[in-house]
N, C-alpha and C positions, 0 to 999 in steps of 0.2 A: 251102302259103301260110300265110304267119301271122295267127292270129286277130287281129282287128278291137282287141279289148280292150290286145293287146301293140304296138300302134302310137302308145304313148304319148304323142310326139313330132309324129307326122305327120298330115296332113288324108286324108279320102279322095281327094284327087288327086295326094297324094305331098309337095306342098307341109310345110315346117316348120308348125308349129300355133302361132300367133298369141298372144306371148304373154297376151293378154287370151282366149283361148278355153278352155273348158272339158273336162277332161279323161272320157273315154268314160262313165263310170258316171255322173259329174257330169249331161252332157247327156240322160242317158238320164231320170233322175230329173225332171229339169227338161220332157222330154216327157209323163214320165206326171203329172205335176202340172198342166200345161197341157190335157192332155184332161181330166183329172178336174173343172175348173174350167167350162171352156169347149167341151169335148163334141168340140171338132176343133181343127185347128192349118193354118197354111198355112207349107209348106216354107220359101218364100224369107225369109216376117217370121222365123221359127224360127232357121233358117241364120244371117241378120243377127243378130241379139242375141246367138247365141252365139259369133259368129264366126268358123262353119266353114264348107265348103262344101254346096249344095242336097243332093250325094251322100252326104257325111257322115251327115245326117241323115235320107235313104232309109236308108241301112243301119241307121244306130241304128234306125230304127224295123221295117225288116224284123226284128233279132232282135227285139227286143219285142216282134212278131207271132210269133213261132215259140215264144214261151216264153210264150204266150198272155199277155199285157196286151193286146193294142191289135188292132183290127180295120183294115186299111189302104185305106184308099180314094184315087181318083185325087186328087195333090196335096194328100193332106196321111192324117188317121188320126183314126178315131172310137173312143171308148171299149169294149169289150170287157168288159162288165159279169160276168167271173166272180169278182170277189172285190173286197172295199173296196179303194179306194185310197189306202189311209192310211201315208200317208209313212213311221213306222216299219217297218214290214212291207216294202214297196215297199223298204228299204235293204236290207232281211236277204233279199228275194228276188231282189233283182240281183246277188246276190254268185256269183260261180263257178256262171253258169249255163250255163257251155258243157258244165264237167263233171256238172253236174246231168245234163244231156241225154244225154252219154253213160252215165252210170252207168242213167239211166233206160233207153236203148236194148239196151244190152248186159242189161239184169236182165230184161227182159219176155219172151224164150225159157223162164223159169223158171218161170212159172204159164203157159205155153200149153195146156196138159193139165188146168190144174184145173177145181174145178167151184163151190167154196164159197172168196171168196177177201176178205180183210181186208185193205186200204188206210189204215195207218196220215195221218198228220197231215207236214206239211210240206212246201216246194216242191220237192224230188226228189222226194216219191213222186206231186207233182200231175203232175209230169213222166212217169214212169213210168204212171199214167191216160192220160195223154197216149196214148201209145206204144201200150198194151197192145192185144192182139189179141183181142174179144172173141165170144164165141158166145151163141146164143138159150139155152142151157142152163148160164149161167155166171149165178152171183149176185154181187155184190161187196157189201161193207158196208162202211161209212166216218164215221168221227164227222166228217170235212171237208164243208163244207157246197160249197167250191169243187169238190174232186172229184167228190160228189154232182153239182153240176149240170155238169160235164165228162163224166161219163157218162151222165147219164141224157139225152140223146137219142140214146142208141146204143142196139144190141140183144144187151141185156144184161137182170138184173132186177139196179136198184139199191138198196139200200137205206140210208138216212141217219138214225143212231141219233140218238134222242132227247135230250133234256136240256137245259143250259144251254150258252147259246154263247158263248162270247167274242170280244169283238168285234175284238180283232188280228189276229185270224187266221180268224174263222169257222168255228171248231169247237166241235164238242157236246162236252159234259163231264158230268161229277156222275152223281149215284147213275142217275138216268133212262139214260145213256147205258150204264152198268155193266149195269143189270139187263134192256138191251134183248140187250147179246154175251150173257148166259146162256142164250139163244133157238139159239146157232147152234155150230156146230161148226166149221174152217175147213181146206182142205187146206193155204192159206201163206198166213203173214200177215206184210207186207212192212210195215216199220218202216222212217220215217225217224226221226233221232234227234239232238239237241242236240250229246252227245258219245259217242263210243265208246273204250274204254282198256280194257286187262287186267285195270288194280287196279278199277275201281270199274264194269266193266260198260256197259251202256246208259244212256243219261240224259238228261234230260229239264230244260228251263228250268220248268217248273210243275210241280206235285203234281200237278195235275188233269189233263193231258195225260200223265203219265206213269200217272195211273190207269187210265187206258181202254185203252192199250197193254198195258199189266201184265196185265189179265185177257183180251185181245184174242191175246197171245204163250202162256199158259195154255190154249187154248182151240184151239191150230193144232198140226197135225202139223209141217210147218216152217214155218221163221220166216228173213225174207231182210231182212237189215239193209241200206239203202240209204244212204250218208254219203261227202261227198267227202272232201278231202284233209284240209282245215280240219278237220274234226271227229276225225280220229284221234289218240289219246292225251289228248284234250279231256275232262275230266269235268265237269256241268253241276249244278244243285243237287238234284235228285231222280230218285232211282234208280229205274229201269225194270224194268231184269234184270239178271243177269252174265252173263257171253258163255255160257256154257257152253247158257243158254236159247236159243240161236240156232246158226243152223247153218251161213248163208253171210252174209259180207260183200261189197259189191259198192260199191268205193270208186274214185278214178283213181290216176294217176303219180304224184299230187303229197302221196300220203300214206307219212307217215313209216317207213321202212323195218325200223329198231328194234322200233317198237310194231305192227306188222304180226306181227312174227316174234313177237312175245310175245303174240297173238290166235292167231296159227299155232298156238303151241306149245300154246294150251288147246284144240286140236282145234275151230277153225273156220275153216272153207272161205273163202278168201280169190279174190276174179274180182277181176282193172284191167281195168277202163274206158279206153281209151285210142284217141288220134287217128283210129286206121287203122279202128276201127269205127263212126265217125261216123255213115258214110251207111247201114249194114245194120238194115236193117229186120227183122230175123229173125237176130238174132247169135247163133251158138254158146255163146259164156260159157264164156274158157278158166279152166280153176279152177287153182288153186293149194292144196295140203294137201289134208288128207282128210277125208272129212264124218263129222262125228264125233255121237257118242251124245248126245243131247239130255235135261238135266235141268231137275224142276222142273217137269212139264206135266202 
């Protein structure tokens, strides 16, 4: 069945889409503004203004429940307070989050056995929190103040490093957050990342997110880069690491097959993420290339 997002054209009941109605991502932003405002929404007024059907707007709101925004309650949907709702962020997180969820699903067989484990910044790796399977003798550390409180009511010991946050994204930064990772040692430390590419490495939209990663991937036996499609062959403005610092990438279909083989060729382990392991809960993670010698740690 085809996803929800590629029905461009069509209502949830198969119906053409009106041309005054609002395209999937469109409506979805326009839900999480409306709870952000007003705390709930009701279907039918929702439906009416944007002019789809009541089902339309159960499913929009179902995945927004699954990629954690929104709490759903009968006849309409209450706010989900695990991260601001600030419009910018809210665009950059509705983006490709079907593959987010895959990439996340398929990567979390890979720390099942850890025991000291670093949760980089971004919404695949909140996804990947999401996902993970955790134990009473499992630490995690995370400058993400979302993923912090995505874990800590589970049984786990979480820990949320120090420092200055910013407030796009609610993450810890600066020297405080630096000198708290020199406290720990990590078996994987899963990275999401702005852009990934052969020439220029991992990469980061700030200085300051990419500094806490930087000594966070220094400080881990491996290192499992988490990025979908959109981000491969992407270089963003401040340098993280070069691939050579990482060991496995775990991207979908929809990244560049070129700049794949040119990550290949520097000896890192390349997993897709793809449709058929949606619903496993405990996926294999078929790899591709061979896991290569890790420099720079």
């Amino acid at each position: 069945m085809s996803h929800p997002d590629s029905l461009s054209g069509v209502t949830g009941t198969g119906r053409r889409r009106a041309s005054g109605a609002r395209a999937p991502g469109d409506r979805r932003h326009v839900i999480l503004e409306r709870v952000a405002d007003e705390q709930s929404i009701q279907l039918g007024d929702l439906a009416r203004e944007l002019g789809v059907s009541e089902m339309t707007i159960r499913r929009d709101i179902r995945l927004l429940e699954q990629d954690g925004f929104l709490r759903q309650t009968y006849g309409g949907a209450t706010a989900h307070l695990t991260r601001s709702l600030d419009v910018a962020f809210n665009a950059r997180a509705l983006q490709h989050t079907r593959e987010k969820r895959l990439i996340a699903v398929r990567a979390v067989s890979m720390a099942e056995n850890c025991s000291m484990l670093f949760l980089g910044v971004g919404t695949t790796v909140e996804q990947f929190a999401r996902y993970l399977h955790v134990r009473s003798e499992m630490t995690a550390v995370t400058p993400s103040l979302p993923i912090a409180s995505l874990l800590g009511t589970r049984d786990l010991r979480v820990v949320a490093l120090g420092g200055t946050v910013r407030r796009d994204d609610l993450t810890a930064t600066g020297p405080v957050a630096v000198a708290t990772l020199a406290r720990y040692r990590f078996d994987v430390a899963v990275i999401g990342a702005a852009g990934v590419s052969a020439r220029w490495g991992v990469t980061e939209l700030s200085d300051e997110e990419a500094e806490v990663q930087r000594v966070a991937i220094t400080r881990a036996e491996r290192v499992i880069l988490l990025a979908d499609g959109s981000k491969i062959g992407v270089a963003a403005s401040a340098v993280v690491a070069p691939i050579e610092a990482a060991h496995t990438l775990v991207t979908d279909t929809s990244a560049p097959a070129a700049e794949l083989a040119a990550l290949r060729a520097l000896g890192l382990q390349i997993v897709i993420a793809g449709p058929a392991n949606a619903g496993e809960s405990n996926p294999a993670g078929q790899a591709i290339g061979h896991t290569p010698t890790r420099t720079g740690s």
